[in-house]
N, C-alpha and C positions, 0 to 999 in steps of 0.2 A: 619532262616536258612541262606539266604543269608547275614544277618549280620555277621553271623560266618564266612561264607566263604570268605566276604571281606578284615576281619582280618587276616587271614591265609593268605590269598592273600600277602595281603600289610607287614606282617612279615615273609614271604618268601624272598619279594625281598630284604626289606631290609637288611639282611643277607646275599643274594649274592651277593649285591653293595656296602654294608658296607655304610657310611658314606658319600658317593655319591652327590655332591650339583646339578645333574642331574635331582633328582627326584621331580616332580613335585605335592606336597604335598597337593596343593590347587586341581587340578584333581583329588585325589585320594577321597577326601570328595564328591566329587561328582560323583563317579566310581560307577555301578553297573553292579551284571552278568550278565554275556551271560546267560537267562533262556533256550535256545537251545542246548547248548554243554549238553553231554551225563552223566557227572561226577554229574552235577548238579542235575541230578531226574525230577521225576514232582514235581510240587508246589501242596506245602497242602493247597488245597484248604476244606473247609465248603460241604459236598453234601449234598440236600436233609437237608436245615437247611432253614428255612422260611424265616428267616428275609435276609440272605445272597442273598438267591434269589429273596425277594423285591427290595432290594438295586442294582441287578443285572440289574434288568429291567430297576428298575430308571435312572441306569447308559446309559442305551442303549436309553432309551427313549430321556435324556436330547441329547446326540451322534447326533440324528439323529434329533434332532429341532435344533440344532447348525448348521447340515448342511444344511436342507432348508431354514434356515435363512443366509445363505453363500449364497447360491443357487439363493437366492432372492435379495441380497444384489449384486450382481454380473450380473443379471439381469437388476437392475435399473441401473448400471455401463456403461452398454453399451446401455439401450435405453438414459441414459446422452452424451454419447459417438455421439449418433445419434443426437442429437441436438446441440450439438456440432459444426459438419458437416453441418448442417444446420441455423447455424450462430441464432440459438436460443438459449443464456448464459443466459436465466433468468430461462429458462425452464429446460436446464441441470444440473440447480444449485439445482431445486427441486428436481429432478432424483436423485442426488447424495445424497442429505438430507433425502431423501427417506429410500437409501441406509443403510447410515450410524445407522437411527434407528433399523437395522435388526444388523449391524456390524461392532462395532465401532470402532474396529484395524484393519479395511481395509484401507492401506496406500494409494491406488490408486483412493480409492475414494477421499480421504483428496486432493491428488495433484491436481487430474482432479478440482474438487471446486474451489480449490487457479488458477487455469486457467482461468476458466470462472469467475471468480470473478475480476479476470487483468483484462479482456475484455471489463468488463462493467463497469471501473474506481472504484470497493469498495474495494481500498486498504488494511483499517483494517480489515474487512474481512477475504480477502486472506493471512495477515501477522496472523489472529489466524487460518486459515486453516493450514496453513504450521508449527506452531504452536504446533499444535497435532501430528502430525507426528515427529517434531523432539523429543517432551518432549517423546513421546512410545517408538524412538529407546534408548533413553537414560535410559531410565528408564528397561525396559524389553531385549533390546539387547546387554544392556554395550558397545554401542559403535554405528558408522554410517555404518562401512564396509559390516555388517552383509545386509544390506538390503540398498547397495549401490546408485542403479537407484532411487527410491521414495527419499530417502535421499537427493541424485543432484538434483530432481524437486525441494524439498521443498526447500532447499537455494538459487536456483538460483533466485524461481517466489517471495520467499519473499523477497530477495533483488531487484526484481525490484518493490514490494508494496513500501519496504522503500525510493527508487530511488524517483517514484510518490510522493513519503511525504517528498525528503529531507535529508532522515536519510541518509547520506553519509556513516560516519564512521559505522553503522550497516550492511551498505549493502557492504562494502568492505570487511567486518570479513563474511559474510556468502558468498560471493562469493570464498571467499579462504577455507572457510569449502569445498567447491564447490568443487575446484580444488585441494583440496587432494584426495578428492576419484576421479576424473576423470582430472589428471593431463593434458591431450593432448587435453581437448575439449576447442574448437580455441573461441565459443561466449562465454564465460563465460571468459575466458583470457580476451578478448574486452572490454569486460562490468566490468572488474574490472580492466583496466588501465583507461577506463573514467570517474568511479568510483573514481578511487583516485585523478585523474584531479581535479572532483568536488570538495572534499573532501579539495585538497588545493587551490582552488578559493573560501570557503565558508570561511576558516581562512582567506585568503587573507580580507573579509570583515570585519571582525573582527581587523584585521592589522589596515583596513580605518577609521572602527568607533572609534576606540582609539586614532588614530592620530588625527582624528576630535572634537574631546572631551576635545582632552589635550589644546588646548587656552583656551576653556570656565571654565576648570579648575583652571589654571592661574590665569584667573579675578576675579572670586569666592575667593580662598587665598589673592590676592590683596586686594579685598573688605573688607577681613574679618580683613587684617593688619592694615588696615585702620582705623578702628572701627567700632562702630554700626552708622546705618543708618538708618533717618528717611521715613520712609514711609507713604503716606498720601492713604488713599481708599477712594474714591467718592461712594457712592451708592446712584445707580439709580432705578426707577422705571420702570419695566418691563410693567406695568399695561397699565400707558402714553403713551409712546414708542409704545404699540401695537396697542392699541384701540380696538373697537367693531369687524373693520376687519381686522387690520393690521397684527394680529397674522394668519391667513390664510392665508394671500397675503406672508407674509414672509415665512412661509410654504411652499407654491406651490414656490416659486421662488429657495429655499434652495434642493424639491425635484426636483427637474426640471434639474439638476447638481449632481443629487446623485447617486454614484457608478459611473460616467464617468470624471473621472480626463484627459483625452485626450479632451474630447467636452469642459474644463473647461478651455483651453490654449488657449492662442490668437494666428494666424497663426503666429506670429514671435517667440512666446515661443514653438510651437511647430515645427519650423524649427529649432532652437537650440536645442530642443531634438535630433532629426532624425542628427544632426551635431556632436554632441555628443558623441552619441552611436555610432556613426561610428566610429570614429576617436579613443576616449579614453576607453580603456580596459577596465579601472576601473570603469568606468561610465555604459557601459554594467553587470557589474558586481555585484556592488549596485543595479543595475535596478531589475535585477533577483533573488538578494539575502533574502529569508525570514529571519524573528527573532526571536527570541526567540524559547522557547519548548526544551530547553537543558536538559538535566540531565543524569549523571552520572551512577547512578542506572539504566539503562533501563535494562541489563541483570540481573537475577538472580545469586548467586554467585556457582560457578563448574557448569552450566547448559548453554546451546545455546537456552534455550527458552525465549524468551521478552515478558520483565512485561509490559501488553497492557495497563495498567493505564497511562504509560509512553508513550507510541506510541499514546495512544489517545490525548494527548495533544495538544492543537492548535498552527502553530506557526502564526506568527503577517505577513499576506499576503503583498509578495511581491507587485511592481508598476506591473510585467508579471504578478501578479493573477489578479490583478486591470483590465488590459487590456484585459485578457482572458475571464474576466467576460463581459465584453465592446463586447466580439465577441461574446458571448453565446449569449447575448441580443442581436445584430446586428441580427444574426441567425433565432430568432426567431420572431423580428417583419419584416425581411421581408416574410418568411413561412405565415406570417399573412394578409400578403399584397396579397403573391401571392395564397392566397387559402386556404393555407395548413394547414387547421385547422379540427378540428374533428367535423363534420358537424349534424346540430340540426336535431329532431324526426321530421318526416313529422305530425306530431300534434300539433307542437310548435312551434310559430310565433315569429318571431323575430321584436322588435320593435325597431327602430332607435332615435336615440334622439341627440342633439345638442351640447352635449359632446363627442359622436360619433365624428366627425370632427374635434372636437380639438385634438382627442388622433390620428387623422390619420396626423395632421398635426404636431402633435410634434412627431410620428414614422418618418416622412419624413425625417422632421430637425434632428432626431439624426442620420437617416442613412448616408445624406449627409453628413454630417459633421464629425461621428464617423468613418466609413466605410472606407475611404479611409487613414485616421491615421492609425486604427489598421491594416491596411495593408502596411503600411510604416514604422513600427515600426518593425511587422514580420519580415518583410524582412530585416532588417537591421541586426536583432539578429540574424535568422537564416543561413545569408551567413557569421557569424563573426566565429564562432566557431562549432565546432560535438556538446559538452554540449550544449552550445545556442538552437542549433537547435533542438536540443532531447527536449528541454524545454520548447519550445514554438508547441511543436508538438499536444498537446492536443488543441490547439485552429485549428487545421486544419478541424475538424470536425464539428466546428459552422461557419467556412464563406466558406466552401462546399458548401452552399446553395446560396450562392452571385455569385455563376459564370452561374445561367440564367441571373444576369446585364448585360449587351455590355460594361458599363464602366468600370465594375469589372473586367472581366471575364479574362482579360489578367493578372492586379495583382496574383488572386489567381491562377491561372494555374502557373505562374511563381512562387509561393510561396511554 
């Protein structure tokens, strides 16, 4: 019946508009009556037909698990919400995960996640929380305006996951998804002019490494004008060379230097760093700059969701990840110096041994030594530039713990 009535409908008007390029054709497929208005009748409804009224309940019954499953889902929302507040993000991420197995086009949960998932540094994480969120509005609202606010969370918190990973050019395109739907909001403007800063300080690297490349290129063609050339290979025995202990001694002396490329400079190579980076831009800029992990394909094609196999990809750690690692490790062997370790069963004896001492004596030598570089280096990047300093912001949280030093304590307050 209302199929009839929709037709009627729809060739009435057209006969009053005639020919009309007003009418909205694609609306009208998806038009149906007002079952209220009075012309309409009641609906022929089945009474008193059995199967009609099993289907009836079934319908009611599914209705009302939907909504205790809303109900509950909404709940773990805000005890997440509450840890949150409480500066507990491992625990509001469970809350939320909770959550979402009750309901899983609750956008608010997805955003709140990709929050607490910044917090705690897991990037791709919060780039496939936010993830979900935009593939539902795409998919089920044709479009972002429909569910505006969830929509500005999830661009803005995944472009700063991509910021954390580098992704420049992804996280300039989501920050201006950003700012069409909230045209006036002033941190998202912010974050997307230092955004595009980056963006052309990362090509600028790209500029350097080609111009660096093009002499050795040169020579290479040169060579190859030239003719073929003889090459002679000596092979040696690795066997000689080590002996019974010399492959262990070269060991410990090769780990002893491993992961601290600053403890590996002699103070004159490492006062020409700190000269360096001050003075020349571009040298700051190589310093900071990662490689590799490009590609083209990271968006899906008509879609703003990112293909994670492409975000997962690793890029080749800058000399700042090198050092940043340099402060995690500072961090943590002096917490071990001063105590701060997670202390044994009162049933369990701690036995001390002669290696003991040598690992307190090689913490020392890396602290003195490393300590006071990765705080001269900080500082140097982070009064050069906003980027800079935005970039070296994650190592603030591993030599936090150097300022119980007296010798430190003035670096890092100033830092």
């Amino acid at each position: 019946q209302w199929r009839k009535d929709k037709w009627l409908r729809w060739k009435k008007s057209q006969k009053l508009l005639g020919k009309s390029r007003n009418i909205n054709y694609k609306a009208w497929e998806y038009w149906e009556p007002d079952t209220e208005s009075e012309d309409e009748g009641e609906p022929i409804v089945p009474r008193d037909n059995p199967e009609f009224m099993a289907m009836e309940m079934d319908m009611k019954e599914r209705h009302k698990k939907a909504a205790d499953k809303a109900k509950t889902a909404e709940k773990c929302r805000q005890r997440g919400n509450e840890c949150m507040k409480s500066g507990d993000f491992v625990g509001a991420i469970e809350h939320y995960d909770e959550g979402l197995e009750y309901k899983r086009d609750n956008k608010a949960l997805w955003t709140n996640k990709a929050l607490a998932e910044l917090k705690i540094f897991r990037w791709h994480d919060a780039v496939a929380s936010c993830n979900k969120v935009i593939e539902y509005t795409e998919i089920f609202e044709d479009g972002f305006k429909k569910s505006a606010d969830p929509c500005f969370k999830a661009f803005t918190r995944r472009a700063a996951a991509l910021r954390a990973l580098h992704r420049w050019e992804e996280a300039a395109e989501d920050l201006e998804d950003a700012l069409r739907l909230f045209p006036k909001d002033r941190e998202a403007r912010d974050l997307l002019e230092k955004t595009k800063a980056a963006l052309a300080e990362s090509k600028t690297v790209e500029d350097l490494e080609k111009a660096a490349a093009a002499p050795a290129l040169e020579e290479v063609e040169e060579v190859v004008r030239e003719g073929p050339v003889r090459i002679e290979i000596e092979e040696e025995s690795s066997e000689e060379e080590e002996g019974p202990e010399g492959g262990a001694a070269a060991e410990g002396a090769t780990s002893k230097h491993a992961g601290s490329a600053l403890r590996s400079l002699s103070q004159k190579d490492y006062k020409a760093l700190l000269k360096g980076l001050g003075k020349d831009e571009s040298e700051r800029v190589k310093f900071c700059a990662r490689r590799g992990g490009k590609n083209d394909s990271i968006k899906k094609e008509d879609s703003r969701k990112l293909d994670m196999r492409q975000i997962e990809e690793v890029m080749d750690p800058s000399k700042l990840d090198e050092l940043i690692k340099d402060a995690e490790r500072a961090g943590l062997l002096w917490k071990k110096r001063q105590g701060q370790v997670v202390p044994l069963r009162s049933d369990v004896k701690y036995l001390s041994s002669t290696t003991d001492k040598d690992e307190d004596d090689e913490a020392a030598s890396f602290l003195g030594t490393v300590v006071p570089r990765v705080l001269g280096v900080l500082h140097v990047l982070s009064s050069s530039s906003d980027h800079h300093c935005a970039l070296t912001a994650p190592a603030v949280r591993h030599v936090w713990p150097l300022i119980t030093n007296s010798d430190w304590r003035h670096a890092v307050l100033e830092l």
